[in-house]
LUMTI-690800 format. One record per residue (C-alpha): y, z, x. Coordinates in Angstrom, 2 decimals. Layout:
<pt v="Y" w="Z" u="X"/>
...
// end
This chain:
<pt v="-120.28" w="-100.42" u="41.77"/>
<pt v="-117.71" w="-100.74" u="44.30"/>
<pt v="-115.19" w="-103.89" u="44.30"/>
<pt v="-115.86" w="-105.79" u="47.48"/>
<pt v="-113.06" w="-107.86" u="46.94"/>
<pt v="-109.03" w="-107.56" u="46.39"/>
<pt v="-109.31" w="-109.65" u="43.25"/>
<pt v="-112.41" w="-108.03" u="41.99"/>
<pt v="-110.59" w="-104.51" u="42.38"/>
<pt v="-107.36" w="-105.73" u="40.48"/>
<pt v="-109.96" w="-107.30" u="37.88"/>
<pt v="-111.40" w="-103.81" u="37.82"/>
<pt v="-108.40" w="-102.21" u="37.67"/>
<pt v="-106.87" w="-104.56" u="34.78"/>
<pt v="-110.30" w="-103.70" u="32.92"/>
<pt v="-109.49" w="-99.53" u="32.87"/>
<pt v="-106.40" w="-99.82" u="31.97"/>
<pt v="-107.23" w="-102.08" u="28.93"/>
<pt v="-109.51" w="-99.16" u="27.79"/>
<pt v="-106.53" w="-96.87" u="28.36"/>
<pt v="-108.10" w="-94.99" u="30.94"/>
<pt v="-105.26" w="-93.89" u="32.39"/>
<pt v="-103.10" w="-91.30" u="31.24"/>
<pt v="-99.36" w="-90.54" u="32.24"/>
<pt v="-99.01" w="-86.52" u="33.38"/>
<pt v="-97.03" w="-84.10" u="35.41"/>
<pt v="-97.29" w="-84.94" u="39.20"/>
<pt v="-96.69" w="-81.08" u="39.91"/>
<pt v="-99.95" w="-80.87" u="38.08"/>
<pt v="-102.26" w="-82.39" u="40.42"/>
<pt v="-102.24" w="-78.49" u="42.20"/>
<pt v="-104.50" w="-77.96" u="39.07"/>
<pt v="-106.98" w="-80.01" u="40.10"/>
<pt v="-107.18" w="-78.91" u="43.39"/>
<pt v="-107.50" w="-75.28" u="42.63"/>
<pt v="-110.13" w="-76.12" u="40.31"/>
<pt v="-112.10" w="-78.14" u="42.74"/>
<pt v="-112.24" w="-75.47" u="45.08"/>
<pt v="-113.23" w="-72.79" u="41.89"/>
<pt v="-116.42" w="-75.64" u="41.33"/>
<pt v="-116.85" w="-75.79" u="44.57"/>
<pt v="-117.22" w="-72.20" u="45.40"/>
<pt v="-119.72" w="-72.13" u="42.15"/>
<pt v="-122.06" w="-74.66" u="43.28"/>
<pt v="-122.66" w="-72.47" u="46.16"/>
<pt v="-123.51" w="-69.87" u="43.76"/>
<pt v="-125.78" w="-72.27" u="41.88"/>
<pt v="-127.57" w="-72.64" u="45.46"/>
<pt v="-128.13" w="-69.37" u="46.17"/>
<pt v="-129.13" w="-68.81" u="42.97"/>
<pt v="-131.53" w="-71.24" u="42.47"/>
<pt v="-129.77" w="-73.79" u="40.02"/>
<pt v="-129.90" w="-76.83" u="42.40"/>
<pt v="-129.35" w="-78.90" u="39.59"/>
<pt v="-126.16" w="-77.16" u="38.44"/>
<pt v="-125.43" w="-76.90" u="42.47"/>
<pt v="-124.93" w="-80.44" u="42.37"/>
<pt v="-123.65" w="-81.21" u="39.37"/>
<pt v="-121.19" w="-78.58" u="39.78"/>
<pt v="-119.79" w="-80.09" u="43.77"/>
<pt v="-119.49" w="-83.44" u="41.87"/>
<pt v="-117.35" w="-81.74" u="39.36"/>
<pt v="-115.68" w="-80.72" u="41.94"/>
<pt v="-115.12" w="-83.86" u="44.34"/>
<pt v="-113.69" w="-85.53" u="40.78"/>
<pt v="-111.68" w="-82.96" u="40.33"/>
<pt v="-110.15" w="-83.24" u="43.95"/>
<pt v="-109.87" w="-87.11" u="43.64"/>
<pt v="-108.33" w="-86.59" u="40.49"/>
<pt v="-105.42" w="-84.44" u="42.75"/>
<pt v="-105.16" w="-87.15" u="44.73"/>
<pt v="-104.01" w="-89.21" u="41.79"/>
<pt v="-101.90" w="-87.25" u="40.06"/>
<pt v="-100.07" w="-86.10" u="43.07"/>
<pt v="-99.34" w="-89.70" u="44.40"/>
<pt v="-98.99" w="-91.48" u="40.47"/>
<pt v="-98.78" w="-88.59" u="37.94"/>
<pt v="-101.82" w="-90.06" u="36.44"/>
<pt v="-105.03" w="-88.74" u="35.12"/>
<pt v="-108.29" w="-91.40" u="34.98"/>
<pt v="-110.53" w="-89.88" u="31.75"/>
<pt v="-113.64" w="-92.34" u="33.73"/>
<pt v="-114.99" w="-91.46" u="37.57"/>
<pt v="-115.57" w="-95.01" u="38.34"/>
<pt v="-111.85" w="-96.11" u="37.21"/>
<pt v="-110.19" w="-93.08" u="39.02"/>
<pt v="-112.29" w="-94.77" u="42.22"/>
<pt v="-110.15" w="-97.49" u="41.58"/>
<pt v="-107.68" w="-96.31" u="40.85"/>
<pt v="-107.32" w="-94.57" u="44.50"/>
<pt v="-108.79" w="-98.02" u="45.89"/>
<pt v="-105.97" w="-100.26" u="44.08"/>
<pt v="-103.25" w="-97.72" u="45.03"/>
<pt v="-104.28" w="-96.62" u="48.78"/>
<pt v="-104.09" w="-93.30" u="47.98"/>
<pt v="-106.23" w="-91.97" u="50.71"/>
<pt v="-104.51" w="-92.85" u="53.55"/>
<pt v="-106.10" w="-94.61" u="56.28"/>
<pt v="-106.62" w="-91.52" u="59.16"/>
<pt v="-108.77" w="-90.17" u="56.86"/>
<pt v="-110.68" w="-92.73" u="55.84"/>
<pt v="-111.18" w="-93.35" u="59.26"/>
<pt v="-112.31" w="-89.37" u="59.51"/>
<pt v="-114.61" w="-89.81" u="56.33"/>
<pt v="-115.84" w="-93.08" u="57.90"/>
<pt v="-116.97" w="-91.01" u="61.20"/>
<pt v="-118.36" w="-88.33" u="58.56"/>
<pt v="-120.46" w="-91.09" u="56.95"/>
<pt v="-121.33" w="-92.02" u="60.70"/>
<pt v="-119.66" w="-95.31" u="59.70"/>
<pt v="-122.46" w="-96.38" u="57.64"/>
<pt v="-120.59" w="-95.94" u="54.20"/>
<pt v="-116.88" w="-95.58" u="53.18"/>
<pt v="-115.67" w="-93.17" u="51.42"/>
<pt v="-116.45" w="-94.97" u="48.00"/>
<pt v="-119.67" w="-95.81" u="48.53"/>
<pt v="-120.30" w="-92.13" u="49.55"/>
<pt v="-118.85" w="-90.73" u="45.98"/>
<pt v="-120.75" w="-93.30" u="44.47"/>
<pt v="-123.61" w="-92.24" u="46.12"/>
<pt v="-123.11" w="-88.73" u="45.18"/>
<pt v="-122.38" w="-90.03" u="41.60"/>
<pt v="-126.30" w="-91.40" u="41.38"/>
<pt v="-127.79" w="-88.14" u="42.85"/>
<pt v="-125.68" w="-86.11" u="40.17"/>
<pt v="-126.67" w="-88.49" u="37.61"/>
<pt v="-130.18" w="-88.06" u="38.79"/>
<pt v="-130.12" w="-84.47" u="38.77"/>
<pt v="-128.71" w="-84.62" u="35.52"/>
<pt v="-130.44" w="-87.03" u="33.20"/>
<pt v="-134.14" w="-87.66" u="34.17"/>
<pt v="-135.52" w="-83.68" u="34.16"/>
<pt v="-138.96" w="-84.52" u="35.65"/>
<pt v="-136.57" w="-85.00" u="39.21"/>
<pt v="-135.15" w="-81.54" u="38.88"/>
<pt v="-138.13" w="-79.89" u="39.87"/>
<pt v="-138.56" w="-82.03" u="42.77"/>
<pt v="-134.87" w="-81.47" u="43.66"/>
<pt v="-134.97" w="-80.07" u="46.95"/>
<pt v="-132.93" w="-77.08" u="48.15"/>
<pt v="-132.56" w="-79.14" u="51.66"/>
<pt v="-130.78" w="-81.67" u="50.15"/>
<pt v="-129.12" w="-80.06" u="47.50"/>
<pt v="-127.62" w="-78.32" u="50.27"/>
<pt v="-126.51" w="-81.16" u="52.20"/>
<pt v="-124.99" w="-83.23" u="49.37"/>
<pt v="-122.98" w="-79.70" u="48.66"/>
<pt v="-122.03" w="-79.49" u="52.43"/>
<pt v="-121.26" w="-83.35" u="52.66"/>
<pt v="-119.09" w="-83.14" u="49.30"/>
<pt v="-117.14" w="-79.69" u="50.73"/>
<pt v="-116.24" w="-82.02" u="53.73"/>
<pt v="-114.85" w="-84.47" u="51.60"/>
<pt v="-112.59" w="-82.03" u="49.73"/>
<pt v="-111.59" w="-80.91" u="52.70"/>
<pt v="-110.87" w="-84.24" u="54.05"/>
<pt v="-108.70" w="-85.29" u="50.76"/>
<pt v="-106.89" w="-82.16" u="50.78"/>
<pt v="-105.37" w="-82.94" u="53.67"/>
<pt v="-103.06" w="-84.99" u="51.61"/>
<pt v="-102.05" w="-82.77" u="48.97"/>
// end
């Protein structure tokens, strides 16, 4: 879940790095993650058109993390080992600068930010993943969508790097 409020985020924030979540590395690094992302990326669309919706989407998550995860290590030569602390993490820091939140916000057709959205896509990964009975009713429609929606995003946080 999303911190709705400046204290809850630093609580949030104070919490990962208690567990050590966060891990000092190279900030030339974060190029790593970015060509990476893009490799995923370009796979899920091979999942699709293969058949693998499951692996489609599990895959552009992989892949939006992995972009995020530039994002980070670019601006604070840090790596989060948790998706919901490397949110965070580029909540507590303003990492994404605001034009293009405001683009991802026009994306979303300002009905989520861009936290709720990866959170969003999170849950439909998760789905995809660990209850089997929805794979089968995974459908290519929206598989397709959720691939398209989470290329955008890449797109949109590569701007930065």
């Amino acid at each position: 879940m999303i911190p709705k409020s400046s204290k809850s985020l630093d609580n949030a924030h104070e919490r990962c790095s208690r567990k050590r979540t966060f891990i000092q590395i190279n900030k030339d690094s974060y190029s790593d993650y970015r060509d990476e992302a893009l490799s995923d990326l370009d796979s899920a669309h091979k999942e699709i058109r293969g058949g693998s919706l499951k692996w489609a989407i599990v895959k552009a998550y992989q892949a939006l993390f992995l972009q995020c995860t530039a994002a980070l290590v670019k601006n604070l030569g840090v790596y989060s080992k948790d998706h919901g602390c490397l949110i965070i993490a580029l909540l507590k820091n303003d990492i994404i600068s605001k034009d293009v939140l405001e683009k991802i916000n026009k994306m979303f057709k300002h009905k989520q930010t861009l936290y709720e959205g990866i959170d969003r896509i999170r849950l439909f990964r998760n789905k995809a993943l660990y209850f089997p009975k929805s794979q089968s009713r995974l459908a290519k429609e929206e598989t397709e969508k959720t691939v398209e929606e989470i290329r955008k995003l890449i797109n949109a946080i590569g701007e930065q790097l």
